[in-house]
C-alpha positions, 0 to 999 in steps of 0.5 A: 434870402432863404429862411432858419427856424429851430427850436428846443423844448417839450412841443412836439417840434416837426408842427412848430417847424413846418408853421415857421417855415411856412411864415418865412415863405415870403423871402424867396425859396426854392427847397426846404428841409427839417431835422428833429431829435429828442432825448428819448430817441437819440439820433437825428431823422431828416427830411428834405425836399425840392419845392416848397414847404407843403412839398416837404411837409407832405414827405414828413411821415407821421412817426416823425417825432421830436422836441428839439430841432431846425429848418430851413427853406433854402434860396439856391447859390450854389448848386441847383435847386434839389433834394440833395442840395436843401438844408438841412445837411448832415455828416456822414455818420449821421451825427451833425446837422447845419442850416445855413444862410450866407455864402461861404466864399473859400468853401472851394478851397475847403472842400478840395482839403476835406476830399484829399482827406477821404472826406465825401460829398454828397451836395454842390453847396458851399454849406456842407464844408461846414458840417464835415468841419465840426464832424472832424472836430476833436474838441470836448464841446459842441460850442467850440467844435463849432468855434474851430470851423468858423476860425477857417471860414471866409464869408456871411453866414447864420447857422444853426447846429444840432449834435447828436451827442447834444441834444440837450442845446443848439448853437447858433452864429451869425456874421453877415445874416440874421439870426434872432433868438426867441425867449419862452416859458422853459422853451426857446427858439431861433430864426433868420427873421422874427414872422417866424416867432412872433406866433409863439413870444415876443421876447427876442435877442438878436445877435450881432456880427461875431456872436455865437449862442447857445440854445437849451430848453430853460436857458441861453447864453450869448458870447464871441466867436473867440468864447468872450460871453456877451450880454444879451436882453430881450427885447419886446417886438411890436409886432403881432402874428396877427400881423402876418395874415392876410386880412381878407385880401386875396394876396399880400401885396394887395393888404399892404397896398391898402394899408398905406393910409394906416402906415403912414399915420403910424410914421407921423404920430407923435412927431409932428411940433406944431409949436415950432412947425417942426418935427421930433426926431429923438432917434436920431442922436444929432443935436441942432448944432451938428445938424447945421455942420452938415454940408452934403447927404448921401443916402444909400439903398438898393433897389425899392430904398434906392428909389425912396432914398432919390426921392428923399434926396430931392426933399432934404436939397429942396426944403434944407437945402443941403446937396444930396443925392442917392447912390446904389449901396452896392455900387457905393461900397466897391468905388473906394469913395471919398468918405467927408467927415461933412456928410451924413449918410444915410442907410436906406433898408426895409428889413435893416440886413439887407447886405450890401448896404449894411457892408456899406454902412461898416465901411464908412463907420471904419473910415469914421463917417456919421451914419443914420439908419431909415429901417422898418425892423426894430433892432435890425443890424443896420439899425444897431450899426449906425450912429442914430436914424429913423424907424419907419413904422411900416408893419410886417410886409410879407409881399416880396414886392415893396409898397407899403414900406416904401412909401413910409420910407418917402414919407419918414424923409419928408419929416428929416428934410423938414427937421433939418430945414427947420435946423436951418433957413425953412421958415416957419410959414413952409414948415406949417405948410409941409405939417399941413401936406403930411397931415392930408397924406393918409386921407388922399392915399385913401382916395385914390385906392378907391380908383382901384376898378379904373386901374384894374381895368387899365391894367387889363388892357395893357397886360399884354405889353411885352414892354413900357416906358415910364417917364418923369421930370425932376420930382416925377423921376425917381417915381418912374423908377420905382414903378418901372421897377414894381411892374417889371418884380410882379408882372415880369414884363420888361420895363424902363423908366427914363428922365422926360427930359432925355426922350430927345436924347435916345428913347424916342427912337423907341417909341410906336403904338406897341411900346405904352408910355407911362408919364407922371405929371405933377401940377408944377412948375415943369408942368408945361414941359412935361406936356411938351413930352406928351406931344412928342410922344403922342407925334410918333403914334405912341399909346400914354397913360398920365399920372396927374393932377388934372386931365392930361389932353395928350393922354389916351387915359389919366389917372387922377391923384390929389393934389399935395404941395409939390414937395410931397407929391412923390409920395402920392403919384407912385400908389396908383402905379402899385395897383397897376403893377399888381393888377397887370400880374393877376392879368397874367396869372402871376405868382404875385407875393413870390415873384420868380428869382426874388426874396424879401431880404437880400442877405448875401451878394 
């Protein structure tokens, strides 16, 4: 949620800013906002704006210069979204400027000390605490100005400071919320996420829980909260600006969705032993011999890594034959759960900050469990934290709404069900016919995403569905969760996904020619039991569309996906309900890759 750009050097800094923000619009936002100084000119000049980043671009006047600065699109926690309340805030004598991300959870408490103080406020944000803090500060330098206010502080937050009396640096921390450095040629920038520099470097730091830095125009350094200095060395990103564009495609949800042919080559290449029908797994630090003391799994995700850790669940139990199950992180982290030295967990998230699994994944480091990390973003805090994992190799996806990386996370779980399966009792024949299943993986995405018109058209048909049911058995379950769960993000009409099995057990009293069905039914061994579903459901009159492997005779419509081994048929049967979300939103008119009340990254609780 919300998004931090800064920058220090000799570019004329409100161009480089706007651009930035305008690259971090995907995470969710409801009001953005810049400052800039420069030497030449002292003082800080601030604009601010309710709305999005062409709103505040278009208030920045044209006399609006500077070399060093920060931004911020704001995602709306405490108070409403206005100009008031958008970051950058700014101390009463017009000396310090905060952008912030986080929530400060005392700031309450702060605030009733800073106006029985004679301390004004001009915002409902917990963040202008903050800047009356440092403002108030009587210490020599900007760095431990900014030390002293964090001493008082209770929460997650990635700041950014900028001092009139120092212009010549930034200071940024972070605890809790994202905040990356970026090393260029006598210039240096910051951001909550790298789309906001990889135009301009790809030289990166990233800070840890704990970690303050300075920024100047030649130079950075990095140390503790408490003044320890810290080592930092840049790292390459991957990734390209390139990455970033839409490619032709009208929105980004629709490039990424027929990127998955690419991306799921990328999570398989180099990692395939056919010698030993196995797979090569370095990054997670766990040798043959700890991998057969694993006696139970547990993954932990929210929302779309939740959906893919399910899946995986079901793979590591079928083809290792471990006990798995996967849980809500956020759930996980407030039950006081027994934590077995037995188990490996496992942290399931696409940007690798997202919060509350990353809490999760601190806790149970504090209780001395061994924690995987399954991530996209390369040197991302989850990442950092656990003991080993698997980096999915999705690309940049810049759609609030999940697709690609999902199914690379589904996909990154098949190659660790088989490793550990291979570790243990899978043989050599059905580790060979897994290789064979992930290898046919790209080219079957690719045939069903030349289903797209037949989609789109059924699409069209039941936009006007206030709501759906979506349904599946064992394997097809936790598919009926994603895409209940991607129609609902994208096209904002009410959906529920239920296990095929439980219909008799409450759900069929909803059913009725106004209520559609969406039924996922593999070619398995429950095949004929997801049929029996069909003729319930089609005896009350209900409307069912089939995801399946051959024509469904109870369906009013099916849509066909190739047939892998059973094991892997998730991965598939969920792309054809990408397109039907999406395409269901266009229908409507919606604002597909900002979808309302949602952000790329969840930082905060």
């Amino acid at each position: 949620m919300c998004g931090i750009v800064g920058y220090i050097g000799k570019r004329d800094v409100a161009p480089l800013l706007l651009e930035g923000l305008q690259r971090l619009e995907y995470r969710g936002y409801d009001s953005a906002g810049i400052v800039v100084t420069s030497p030449k000119t002292p003082g800080l000049k601030m604009v601010k704006a309710k709305g999005r980043v062409r709103d505040l671009e278009a208030k920045v006047p044209a006399r609006f210069k500077g070399t060093t600065g920060i931004a911020h699109t704001r995602w709306a926690t405490h108070g409403a979204p206005s100009d008031l309340n958008a970051h950058p805030h700014m101390s009463a004598d017009g000396k310090v400027a905060v952008v912030h991300n986080g929530i400060i959870d005392n700031a309450a408490d702060l605030r009733r000390k800073l106006e029985a103080d004679g301390v004004e406020f001009l915002s409902e944000t917990d963040t202008e605490v903050l800047v009356h803090l440092i403002a108030r500060s009587q210490a020599e330098k900007l760095e431990d100005r900014v030390r002293e206010t964090l001493r008082v502080v209770e929460g997650t937050y990635g700041i950014a400071v900028m001092h009139a009396d120092f212009s010549d640096r930034i200071v940024v921390a972070r605890n809790g919320s994202p905040v990356v450095l970026g090393i260029g040629e006598k210039e240096m920038f910051v951001a909550s996420d790298i789309a906001a520099l990889v135009a301009h470097t790809r030289q990166i730091v990233t800070l840890d829980d704990g970690e303050m830095a300075t920024l100047k125009a030649d130079d950075f350094r990095t140390y503790t909260t408490e003044g320890t200095r810290t080592s930092a060395e840049p790292t390459t990103v991957e990734w390209e600006a390139a990455s970033y564009d839409m490619g032709g495609h009208d929105t980004y949800m629709h490039k990424e969705i027929h990127e998955q042919a690419d991306a799921v080559d990328r999570v398989l290449r180099g990692r395939i032993d056919d010698r030993f029908s196995t797979v090569h797994l370095g990054g997670l630090n766990l040798d043959a011999r700890e991998a057969r003391q694993i006696r139970r799994v547990k993954i932990l995700g929210c929302g779309t890594s939740y959906h893919a850790g399910m899946i995986g669940a079901q793979m590591i139990e079928e083809l290792a034959r471990i006990p798995a199950d996967a849980e809500p992180a956020s759930e996980f982290r407030y039950r006081n759960p027994v934590v077995d030295p037995d188990t490996l967990y496992i942290a399931v998230s696409q940007s690798g900050e997202t919060y509350d699994v990353l809490a999760a994944v601190q806790e149970l480091k504090r209780k001395g469990a061994r924690v995987l990390g399954v991530v996209n973003v390369v040197g991302s805090a989850i990442a950092r934290e656990a003991d080993g994992g698997i980096y999915v190799h999705a690309g940049p996806e810049v759609c609030v709404v999940s697709t690609k990386c999902f199914t690379n996370t589904t996909v990154a779980f098949a190659l660790l069900a088989l490793h550990l399966g291979r570790t243990r009792d899978l043989s050599v024949r059905d580790g060979k016919r897994i290789i064979e299943g992930l290898r046919r993986l790209p080219a079957q995405i690719t045939e069903i995403l030349k289903q797209e018109e037949e989609i789109k058209q059924l699409a069209e048909a039941y936009a006007d569905a206030r709501s759906m049911l979506f349904i599946g058995r064992v394997r097809g379950y936790p598919v009926a969760r994603e895409a209940s769960l991607k129609l609902k993000e994208v096209s904002y009409i009410h959906a529920e996904a239920y296990p095929a099995s439980e219909l008799k057990h409450g759900p069929l009293a909803l059913i009725e020619p106004a209520l559609p069905t969406v039924a996922i039914v593999p070619d398995d061994d429950l095949l004929e039991k997801n049929r029996a579903a069909l003729e319930e459901i089609k005896a009350r009159e209900g409307k069912i569309l089939a995801v399946a492997h051959q024509h469904q005779e109870k369906a009013d419509q099916t849509v066909l996906v190739p047939k892998n081994e059973d094991e892997l048929d998730p991965i598939l049967m969920g792309i054809p309900l990408q397109l039907l979300a999406y395409h269901t939103a266009k229908a409507l008119g919606r604002d597909i890759d900002k979808p309302r009340n949602l952000a790329k990254s969840v930082t905060v609780e």
